[in-house]
Legacy VTK file of the C-alpha trace (Angstrom):
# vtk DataFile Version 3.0
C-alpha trace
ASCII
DATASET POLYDATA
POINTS 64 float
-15.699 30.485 2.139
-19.028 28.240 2.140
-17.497 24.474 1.362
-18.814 21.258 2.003
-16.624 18.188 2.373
-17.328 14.910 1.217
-14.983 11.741 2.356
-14.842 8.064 1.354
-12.548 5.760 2.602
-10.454 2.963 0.495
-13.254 0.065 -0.261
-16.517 2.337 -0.269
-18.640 1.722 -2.895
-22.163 3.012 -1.898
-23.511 6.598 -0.552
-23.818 5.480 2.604
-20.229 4.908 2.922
-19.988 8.846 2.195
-19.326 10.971 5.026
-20.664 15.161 4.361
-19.416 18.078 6.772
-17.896 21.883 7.294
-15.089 21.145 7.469
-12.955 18.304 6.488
-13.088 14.458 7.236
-9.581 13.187 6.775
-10.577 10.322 4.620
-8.553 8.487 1.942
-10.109 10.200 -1.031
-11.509 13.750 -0.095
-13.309 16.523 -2.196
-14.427 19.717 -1.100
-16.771 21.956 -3.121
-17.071 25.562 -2.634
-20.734 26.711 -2.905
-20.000 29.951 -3.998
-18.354 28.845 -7.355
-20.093 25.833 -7.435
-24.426 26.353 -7.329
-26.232 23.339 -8.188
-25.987 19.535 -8.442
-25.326 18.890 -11.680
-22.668 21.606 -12.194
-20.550 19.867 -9.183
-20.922 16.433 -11.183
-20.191 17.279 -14.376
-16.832 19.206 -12.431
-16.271 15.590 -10.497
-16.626 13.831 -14.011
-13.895 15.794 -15.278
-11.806 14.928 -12.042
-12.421 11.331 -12.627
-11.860 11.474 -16.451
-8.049 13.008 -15.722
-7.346 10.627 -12.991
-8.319 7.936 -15.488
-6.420 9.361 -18.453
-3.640 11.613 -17.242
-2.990 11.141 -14.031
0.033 8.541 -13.230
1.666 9.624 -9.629
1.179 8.669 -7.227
-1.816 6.470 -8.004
-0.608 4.914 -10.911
LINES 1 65
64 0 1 2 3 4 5 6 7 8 9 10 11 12 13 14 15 16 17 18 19 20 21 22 23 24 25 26 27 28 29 30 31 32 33 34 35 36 37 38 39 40 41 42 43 44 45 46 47 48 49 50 51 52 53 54 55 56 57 58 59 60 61 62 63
């Protein structure tokens, strides 16, 4: 599986604080896309959107 792995650490607030690899970065907040699935830009931010719209409206555990 083609996936790339971006990582940001508690207090990052910028792209440069981003990290990008293979394979994964064991940072505090990771997400990996899979380029197969997942084509161009704007399809992967509309799919983080909807990741950050449930962790604001659903999600309560553990980050509540």
């Amino acid at each position: 599986m083609a996936s790339r792995f971006y990582g940001v650490n508690v207090g990052a607030m910028n792209p440069k604080d981003v990290t990008e690899a293979a394979a994964t970065n064991t940072m505090a907040v990771e997400l990996a896309i899979d380029l197969t699935k997942c084509t161009d830009k704007l399809q992967a931010v509309q799919l983080i959107e909807a990741i950050k719209n449930y962790i604001q409206t659903t999600e309560t555990n553990p980050i509540a």
